[in-house]
N, C-alpha and C positions, 0 to 999 in steps of 0.2 A: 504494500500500500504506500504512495508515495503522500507524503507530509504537504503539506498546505498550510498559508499563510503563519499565524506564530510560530507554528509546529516547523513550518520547513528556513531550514540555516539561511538560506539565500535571500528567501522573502523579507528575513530581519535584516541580512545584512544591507540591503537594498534599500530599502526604508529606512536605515541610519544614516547609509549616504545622501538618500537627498533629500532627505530633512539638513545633512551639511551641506548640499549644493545648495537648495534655499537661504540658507544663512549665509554665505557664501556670495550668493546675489543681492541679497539684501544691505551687503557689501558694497555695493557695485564691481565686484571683483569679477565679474562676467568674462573677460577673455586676459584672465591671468595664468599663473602658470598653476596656481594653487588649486585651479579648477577642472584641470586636464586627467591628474590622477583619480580626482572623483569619478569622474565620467569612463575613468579606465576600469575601475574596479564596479563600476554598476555595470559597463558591458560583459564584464567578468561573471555577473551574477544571473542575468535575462535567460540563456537557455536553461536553466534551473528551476525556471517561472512556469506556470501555465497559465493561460489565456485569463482565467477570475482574476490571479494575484495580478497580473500586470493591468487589468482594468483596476481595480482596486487603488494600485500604487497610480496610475495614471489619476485617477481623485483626489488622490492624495498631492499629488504636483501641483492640481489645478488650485484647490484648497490653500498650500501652503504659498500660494501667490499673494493671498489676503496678508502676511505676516510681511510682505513690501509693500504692502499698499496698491499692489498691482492687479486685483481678481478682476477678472473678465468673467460676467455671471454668461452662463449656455441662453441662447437664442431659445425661447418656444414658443410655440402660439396658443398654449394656456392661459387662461386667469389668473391671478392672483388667489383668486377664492377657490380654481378647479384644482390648483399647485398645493395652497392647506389640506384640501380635502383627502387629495391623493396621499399626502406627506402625515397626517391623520391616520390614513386604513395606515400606512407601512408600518409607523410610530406602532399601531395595535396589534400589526403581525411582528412587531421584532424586527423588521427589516430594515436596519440601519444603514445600509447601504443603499438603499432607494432611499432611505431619508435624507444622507446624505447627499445621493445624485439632485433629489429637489431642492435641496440649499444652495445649489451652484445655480438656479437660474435666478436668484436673489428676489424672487416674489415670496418668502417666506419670513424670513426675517428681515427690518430695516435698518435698526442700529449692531455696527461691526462687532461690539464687544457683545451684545446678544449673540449674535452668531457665531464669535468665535466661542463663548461661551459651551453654546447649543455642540460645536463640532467637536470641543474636548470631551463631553459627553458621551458624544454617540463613538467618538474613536477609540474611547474609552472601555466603551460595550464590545469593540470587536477586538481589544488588545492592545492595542495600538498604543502604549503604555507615552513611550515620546513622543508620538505628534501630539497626542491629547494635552503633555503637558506644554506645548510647543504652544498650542492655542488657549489652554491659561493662562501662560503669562501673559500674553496678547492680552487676552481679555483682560487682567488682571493692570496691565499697564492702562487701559483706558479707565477701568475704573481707578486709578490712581490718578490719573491725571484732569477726570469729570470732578474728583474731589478737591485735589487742588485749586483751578477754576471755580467750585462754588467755594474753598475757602475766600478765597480772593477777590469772589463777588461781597460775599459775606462781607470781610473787612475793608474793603471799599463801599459798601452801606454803613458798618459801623462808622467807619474814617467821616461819611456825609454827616452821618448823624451827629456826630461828636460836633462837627465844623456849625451843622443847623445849630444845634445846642449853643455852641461857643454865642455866636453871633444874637441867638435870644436873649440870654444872660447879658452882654452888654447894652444890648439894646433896652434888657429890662435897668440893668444899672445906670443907663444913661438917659433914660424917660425921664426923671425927677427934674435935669440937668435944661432935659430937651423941652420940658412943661416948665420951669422957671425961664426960658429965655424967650418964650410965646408969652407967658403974662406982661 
């Protein structure tokens, strides 16, 4: 019985690589020399593959294109509402890989950190131990930086506040000042 996906050596090793060729691009290190061995050791790995795992790993490229800010959602001539509905039955049969393929035509989720969220989830469900964390930290950096931004809204209302405050107080200090020179 030949081994599939976690189970087969190749399929892992293949998925480490281009989770480091992603990082790698995300680099802009695109045609350096650091990039050539990656791509020597994945050609290393492909006839080891069958047809699912390299669909699969092929989702997974497309996917980890979002981690440069680069994802190109798939063309389809569904709804938005036919894409939940479908992405719904899959969700109920387990089939996270159809959930997954519905995530890339981007009618399912709108905000990135939901999504990448939703994809270390579901990568998570099939093994996928590093990309999943691949796309928490993702997610986990935009929720850090949604909060930085509302701190800094935050204290830029405090900062108004304090300045409206300042400016009342004198205003109220200097009434008594501003009504003796009217009488």
């Amino acid at each position: 019985m030949r081994l599939q996906f976690a189970d087969n050596p190749a399929y892992n090793k293949y998925e480490t690589l281009l989770i480091q060729l992603h990082k790698l691009l995300a680099e802009g290190k695109n045609d350096t020399p650091e990039v050539d061995p990656v791509h020597d050791e994945m050609d290393e790995c492909e006839p080891y593959l069958d047809s699912a795992e390299i669909q699969r790993l092929k989702g997974l490229s497309a996917d980890l294109y979002m981690l440069q800010e680069k994802e190109r959602f798939a063309k389809t001539n569904y709804s938005s509402e036919q894409i939940k509905e479908q992405c719904a039955e899959a969700s109920q049969k387990e089939d996270w890989e159809t959930v997954l393929a519905l995530l890339r035509t981007g009618k399912v989720v709108s905000s990135p950190p939901e999504l990448a969220d939703l994809r270390a989830r579901l990568y998570s469900q099939l093994g996928h131990t590093e990309a999943s964390r691949q796309f928490r930290l993702y997610a986990d950096k935009y929720d850090i930086q949604n909060a930085i931004a509302e701190y800094a809204s935050i204290d830029t209302q405090t900062r108004e506040r304090k300045s409206i405050s300042a400016r009342v107080v004198d205003a109220l200090k200097n009434k008594p000042k501003a009504l003796e020179a009217v009488k």
